[in-house]
N, CA, C and O atoms as a Tinker XYZ file with bonds, in Angstrom:
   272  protein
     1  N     25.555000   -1.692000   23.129000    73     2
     2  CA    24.286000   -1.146000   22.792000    64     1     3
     3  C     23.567000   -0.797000   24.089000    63     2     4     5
     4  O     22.593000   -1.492000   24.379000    81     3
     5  N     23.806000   -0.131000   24.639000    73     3     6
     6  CA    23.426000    0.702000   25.995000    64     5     7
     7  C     22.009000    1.500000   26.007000    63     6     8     9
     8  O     21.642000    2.325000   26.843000    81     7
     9  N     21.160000    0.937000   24.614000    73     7    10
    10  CA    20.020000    2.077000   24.640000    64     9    11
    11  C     18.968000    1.347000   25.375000    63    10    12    13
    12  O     18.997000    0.158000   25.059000    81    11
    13  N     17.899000    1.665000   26.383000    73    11    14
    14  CA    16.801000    0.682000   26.315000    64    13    15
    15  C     16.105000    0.938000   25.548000    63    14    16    17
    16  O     15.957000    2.061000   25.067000    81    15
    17  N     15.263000   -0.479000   25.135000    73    15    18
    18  CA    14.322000   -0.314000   24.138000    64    17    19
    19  C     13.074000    0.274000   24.516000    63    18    20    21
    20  O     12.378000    0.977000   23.784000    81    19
    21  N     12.762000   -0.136000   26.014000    73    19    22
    22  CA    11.564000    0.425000   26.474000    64    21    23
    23  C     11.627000    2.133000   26.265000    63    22    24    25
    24  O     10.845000    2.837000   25.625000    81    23
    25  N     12.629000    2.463000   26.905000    73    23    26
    26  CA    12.627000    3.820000   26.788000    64    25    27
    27  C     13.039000    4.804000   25.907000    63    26    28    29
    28  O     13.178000    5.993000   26.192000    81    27
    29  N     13.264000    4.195000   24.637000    73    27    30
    30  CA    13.006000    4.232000   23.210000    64    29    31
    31  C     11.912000    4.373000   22.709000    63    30    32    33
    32  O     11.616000    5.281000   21.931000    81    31
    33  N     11.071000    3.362000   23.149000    73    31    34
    34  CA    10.144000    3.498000   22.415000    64    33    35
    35  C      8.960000    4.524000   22.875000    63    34    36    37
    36  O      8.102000    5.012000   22.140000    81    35
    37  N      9.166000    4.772000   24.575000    73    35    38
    38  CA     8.222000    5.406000   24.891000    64    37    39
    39  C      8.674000    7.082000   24.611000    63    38    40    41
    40  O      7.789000    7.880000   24.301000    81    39
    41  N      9.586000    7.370000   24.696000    73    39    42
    42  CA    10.519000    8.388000   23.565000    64    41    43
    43  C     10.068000    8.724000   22.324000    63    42    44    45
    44  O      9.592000    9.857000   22.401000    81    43
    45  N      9.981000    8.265000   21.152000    73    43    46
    46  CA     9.485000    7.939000   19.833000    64    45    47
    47  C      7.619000    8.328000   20.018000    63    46    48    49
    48  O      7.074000    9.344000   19.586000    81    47
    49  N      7.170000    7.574000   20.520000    73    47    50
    50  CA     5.801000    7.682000   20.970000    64    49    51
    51  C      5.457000    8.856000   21.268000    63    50    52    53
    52  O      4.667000    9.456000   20.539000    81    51
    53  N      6.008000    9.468000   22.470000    73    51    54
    54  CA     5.479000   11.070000   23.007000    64    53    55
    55  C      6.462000   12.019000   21.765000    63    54    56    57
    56  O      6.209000   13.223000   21.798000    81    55
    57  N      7.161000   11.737000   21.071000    73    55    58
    58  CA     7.909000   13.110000   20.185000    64    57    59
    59  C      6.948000   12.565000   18.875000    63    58    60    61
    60  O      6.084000   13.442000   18.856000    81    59
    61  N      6.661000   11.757000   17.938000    73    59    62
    62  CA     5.837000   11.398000   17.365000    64    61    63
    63  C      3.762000   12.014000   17.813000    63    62    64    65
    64  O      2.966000   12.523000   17.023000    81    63
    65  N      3.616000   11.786000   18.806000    73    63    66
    66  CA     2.073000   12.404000   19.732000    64    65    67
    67  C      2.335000   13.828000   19.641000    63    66    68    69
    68  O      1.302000   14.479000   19.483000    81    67
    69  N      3.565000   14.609000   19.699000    73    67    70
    70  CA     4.200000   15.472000   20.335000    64    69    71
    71  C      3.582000   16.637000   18.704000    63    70    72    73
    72  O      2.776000   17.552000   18.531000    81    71
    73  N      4.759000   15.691000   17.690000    73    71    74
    74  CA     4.468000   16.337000   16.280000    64    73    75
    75  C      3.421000   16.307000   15.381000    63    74    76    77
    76  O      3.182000   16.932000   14.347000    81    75
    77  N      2.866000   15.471000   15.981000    73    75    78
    78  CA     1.459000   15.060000   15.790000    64    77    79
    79  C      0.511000   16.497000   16.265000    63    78    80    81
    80  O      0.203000   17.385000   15.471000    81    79
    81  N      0.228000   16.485000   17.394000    73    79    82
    82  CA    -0.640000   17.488000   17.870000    64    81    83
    83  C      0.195000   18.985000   17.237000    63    82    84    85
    84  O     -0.528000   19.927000   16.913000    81    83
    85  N      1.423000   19.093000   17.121000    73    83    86
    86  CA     1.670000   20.271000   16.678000    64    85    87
    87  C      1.478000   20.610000   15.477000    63    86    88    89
    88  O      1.481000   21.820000   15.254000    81    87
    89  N      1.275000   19.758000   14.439000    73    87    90
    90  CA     0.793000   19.877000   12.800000    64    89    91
    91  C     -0.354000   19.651000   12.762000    63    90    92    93
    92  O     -0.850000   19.942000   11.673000    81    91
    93  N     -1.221000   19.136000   13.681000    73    91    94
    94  CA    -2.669000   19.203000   13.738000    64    93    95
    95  C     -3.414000   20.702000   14.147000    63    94    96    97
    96  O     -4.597000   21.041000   14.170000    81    95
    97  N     -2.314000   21.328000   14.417000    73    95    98
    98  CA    -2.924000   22.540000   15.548000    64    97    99
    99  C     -2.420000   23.303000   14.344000    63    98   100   101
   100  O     -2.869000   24.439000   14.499000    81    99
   101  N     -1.809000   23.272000   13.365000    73    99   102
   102  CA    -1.183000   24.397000   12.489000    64   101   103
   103  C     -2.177000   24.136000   11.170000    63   102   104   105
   104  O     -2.558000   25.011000   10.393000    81   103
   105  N     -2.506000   22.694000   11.114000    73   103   106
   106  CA    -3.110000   22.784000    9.463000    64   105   107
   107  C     -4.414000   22.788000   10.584000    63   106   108   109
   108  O     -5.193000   22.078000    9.949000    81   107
   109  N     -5.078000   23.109000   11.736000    73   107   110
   110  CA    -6.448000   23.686000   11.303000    64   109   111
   111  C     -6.398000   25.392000   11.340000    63   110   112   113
   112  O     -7.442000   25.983000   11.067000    81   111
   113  N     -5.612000   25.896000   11.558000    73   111   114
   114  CA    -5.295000   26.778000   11.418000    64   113   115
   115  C     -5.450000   27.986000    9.785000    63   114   116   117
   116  O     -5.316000   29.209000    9.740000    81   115
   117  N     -5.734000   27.107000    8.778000    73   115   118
   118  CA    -6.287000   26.902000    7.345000    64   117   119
   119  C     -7.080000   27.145000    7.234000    63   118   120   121
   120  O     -7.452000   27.901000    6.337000    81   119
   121  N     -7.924000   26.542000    8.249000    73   119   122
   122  CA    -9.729000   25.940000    7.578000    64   121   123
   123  C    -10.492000   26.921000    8.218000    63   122   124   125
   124  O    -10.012000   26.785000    9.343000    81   123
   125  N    -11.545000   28.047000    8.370000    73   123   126
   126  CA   -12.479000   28.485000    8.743000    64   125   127
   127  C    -13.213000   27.210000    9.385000    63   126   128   129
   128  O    -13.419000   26.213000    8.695000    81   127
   129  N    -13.682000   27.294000   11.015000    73   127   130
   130  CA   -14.390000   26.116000   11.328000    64   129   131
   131  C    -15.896000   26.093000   10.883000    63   130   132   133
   132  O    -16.550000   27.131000   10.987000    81   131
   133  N    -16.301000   25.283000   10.536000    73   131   134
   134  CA   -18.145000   25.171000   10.261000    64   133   135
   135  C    -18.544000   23.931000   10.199000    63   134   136   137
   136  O    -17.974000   23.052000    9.553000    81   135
   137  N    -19.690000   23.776000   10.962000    73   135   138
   138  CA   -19.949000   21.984000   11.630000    64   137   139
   139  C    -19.292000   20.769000   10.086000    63   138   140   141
   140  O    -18.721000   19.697000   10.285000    81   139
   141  N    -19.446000   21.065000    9.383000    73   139   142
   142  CA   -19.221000   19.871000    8.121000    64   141   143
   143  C    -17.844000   20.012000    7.602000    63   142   144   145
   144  O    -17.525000   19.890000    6.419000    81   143
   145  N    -16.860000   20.345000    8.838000    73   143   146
   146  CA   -15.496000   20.754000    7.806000    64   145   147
   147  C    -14.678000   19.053000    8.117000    63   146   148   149
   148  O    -13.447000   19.066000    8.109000    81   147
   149  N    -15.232000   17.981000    8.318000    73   147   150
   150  CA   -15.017000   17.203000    9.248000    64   149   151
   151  C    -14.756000   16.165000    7.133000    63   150   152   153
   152  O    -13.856000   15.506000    6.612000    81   151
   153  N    -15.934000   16.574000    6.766000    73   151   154
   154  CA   -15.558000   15.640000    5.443000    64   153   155
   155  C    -14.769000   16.249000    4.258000    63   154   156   157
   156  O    -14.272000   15.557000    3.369000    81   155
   157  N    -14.705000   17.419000    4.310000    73   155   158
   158  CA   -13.479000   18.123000    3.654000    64   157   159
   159  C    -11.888000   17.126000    4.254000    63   158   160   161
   160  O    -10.902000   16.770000    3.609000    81   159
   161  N    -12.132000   16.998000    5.256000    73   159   162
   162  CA   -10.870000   16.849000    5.742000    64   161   163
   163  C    -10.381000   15.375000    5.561000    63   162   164   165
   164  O     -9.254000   14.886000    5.634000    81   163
   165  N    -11.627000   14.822000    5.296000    73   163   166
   166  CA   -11.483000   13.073000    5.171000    64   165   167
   167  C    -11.224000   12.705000    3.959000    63   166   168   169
   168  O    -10.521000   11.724000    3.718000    81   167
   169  N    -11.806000   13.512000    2.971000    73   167   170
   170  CA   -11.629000   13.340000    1.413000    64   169   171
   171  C    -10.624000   12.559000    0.855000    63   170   172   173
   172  O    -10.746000   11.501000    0.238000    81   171
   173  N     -9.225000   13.429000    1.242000    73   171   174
   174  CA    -8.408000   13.277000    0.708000    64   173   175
   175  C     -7.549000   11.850000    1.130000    63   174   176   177
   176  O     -7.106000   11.078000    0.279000    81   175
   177  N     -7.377000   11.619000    2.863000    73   175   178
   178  CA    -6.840000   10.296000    2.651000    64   177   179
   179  C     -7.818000    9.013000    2.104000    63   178   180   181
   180  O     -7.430000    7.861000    1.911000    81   179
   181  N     -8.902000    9.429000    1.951000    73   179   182
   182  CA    -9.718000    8.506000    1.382000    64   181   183
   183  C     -9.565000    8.315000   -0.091000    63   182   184   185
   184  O     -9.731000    7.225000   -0.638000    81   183
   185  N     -9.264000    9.343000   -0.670000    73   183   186
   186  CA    -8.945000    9.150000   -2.055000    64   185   187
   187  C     -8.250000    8.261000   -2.639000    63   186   188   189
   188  O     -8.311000    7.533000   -3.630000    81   187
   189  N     -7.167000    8.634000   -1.274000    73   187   190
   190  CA    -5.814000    8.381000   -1.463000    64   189   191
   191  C     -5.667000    6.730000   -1.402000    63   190   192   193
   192  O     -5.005000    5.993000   -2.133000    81   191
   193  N     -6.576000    6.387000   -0.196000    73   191   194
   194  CA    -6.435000    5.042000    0.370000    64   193   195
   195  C     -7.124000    4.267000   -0.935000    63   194   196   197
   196  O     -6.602000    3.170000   -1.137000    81   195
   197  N     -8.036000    4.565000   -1.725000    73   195   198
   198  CA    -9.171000    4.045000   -2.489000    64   197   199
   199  C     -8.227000    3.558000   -4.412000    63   198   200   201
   200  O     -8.254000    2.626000   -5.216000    81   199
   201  N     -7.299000    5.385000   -4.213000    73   199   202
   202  CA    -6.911000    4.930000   -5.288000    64   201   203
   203  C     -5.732000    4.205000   -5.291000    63   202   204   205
   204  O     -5.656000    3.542000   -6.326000    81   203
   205  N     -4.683000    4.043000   -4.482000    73   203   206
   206  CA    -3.604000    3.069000   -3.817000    64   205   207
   207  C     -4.172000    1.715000   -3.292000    63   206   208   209
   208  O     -3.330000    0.874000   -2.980000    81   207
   209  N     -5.284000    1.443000   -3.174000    73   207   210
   210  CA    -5.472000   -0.246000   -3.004000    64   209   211
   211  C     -5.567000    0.147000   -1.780000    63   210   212   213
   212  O     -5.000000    1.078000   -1.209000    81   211
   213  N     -6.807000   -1.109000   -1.161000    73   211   214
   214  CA    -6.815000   -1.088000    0.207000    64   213   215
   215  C     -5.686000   -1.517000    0.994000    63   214   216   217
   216  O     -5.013000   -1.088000    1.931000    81   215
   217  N     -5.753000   -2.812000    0.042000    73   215   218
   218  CA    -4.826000   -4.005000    1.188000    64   217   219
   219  C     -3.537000   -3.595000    1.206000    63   218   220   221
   220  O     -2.697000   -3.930000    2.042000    81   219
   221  N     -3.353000   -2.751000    0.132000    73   219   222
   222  CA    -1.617000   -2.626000   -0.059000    64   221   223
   223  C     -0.793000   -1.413000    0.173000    63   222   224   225
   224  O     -0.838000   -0.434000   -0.573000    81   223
   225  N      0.165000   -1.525000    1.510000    73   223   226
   226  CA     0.333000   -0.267000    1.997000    64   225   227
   227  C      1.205000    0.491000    0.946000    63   226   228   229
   228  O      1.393000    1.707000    0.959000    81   227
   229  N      1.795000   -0.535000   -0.116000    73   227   230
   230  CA     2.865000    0.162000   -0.816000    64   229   231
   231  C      1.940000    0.916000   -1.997000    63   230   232   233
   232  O      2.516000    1.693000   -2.758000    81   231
   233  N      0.298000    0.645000   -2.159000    73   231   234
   234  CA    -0.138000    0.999000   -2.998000    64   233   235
   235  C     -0.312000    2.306000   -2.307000    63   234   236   237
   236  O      0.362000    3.296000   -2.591000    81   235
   237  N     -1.301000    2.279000   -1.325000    73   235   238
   238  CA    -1.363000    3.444000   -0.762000    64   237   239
   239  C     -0.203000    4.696000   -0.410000    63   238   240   241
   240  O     -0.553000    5.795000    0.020000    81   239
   241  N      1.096000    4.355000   -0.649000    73   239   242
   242  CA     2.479000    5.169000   -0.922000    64   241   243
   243  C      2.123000    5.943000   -1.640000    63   242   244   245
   244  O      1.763000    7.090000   -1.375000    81   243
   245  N      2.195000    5.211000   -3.071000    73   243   246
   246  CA     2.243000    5.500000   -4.218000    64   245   247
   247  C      1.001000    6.219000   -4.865000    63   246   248   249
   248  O      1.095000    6.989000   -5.820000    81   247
   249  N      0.345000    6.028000   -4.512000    73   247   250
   250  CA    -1.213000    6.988000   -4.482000    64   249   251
   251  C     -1.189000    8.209000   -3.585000    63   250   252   253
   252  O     -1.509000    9.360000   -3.885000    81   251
   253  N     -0.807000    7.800000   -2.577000    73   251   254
   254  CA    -0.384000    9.622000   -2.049000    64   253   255
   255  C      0.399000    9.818000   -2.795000    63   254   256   257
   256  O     -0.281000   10.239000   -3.732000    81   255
   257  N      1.782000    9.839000   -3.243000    73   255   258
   258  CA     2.187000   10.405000   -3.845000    64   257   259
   259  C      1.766000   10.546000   -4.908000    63   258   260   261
   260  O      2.563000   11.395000   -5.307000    81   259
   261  N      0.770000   10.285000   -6.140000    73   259   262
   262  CA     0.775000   10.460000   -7.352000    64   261   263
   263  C     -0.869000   11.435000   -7.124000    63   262   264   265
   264  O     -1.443000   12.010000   -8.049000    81   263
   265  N     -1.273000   11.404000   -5.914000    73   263   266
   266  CA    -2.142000   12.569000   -5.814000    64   265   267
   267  C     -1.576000   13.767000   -5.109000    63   266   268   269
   268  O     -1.923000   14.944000   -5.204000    81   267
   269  N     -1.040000   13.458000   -4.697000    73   267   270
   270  CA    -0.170000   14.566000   -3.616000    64   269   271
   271  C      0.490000   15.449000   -4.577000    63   270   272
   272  O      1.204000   16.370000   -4.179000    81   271
């Protein structure tokens, strides 16, 4: 097992940051900007989080998906 973990993980981290900023830069790409587009945008994982249970990440799965 020849991999390091350190440099695994810091790997994972910047390609993860990486795909991150690149799907952030494409879905605002959607939205017309205007100062209040900030709670449009929150809505939904809030929904999501609210109707999936706080505490429970498997609820919150399953609530994105059954709103999604």
């Amino acid at each position: 097992m020849s991999i390091n973990p350190r440099i695994a993980t810091l790997l994972m981290f910047a390609l993860g940051s990486a795909l991150a900023g690149i799907g952030g830069s494409l879905h605002a790409l959607l939205y017309v900007p205007f100062p209040y587009m900030v709670g449009d945008m929150l809505l939904y994982p809030f929904a999501t989080i609210v109707a999936g249970g706080i505490s429970s990440v498997t609820g919150i799965l399953v609530g994105g998906i059954i709103l999604g």
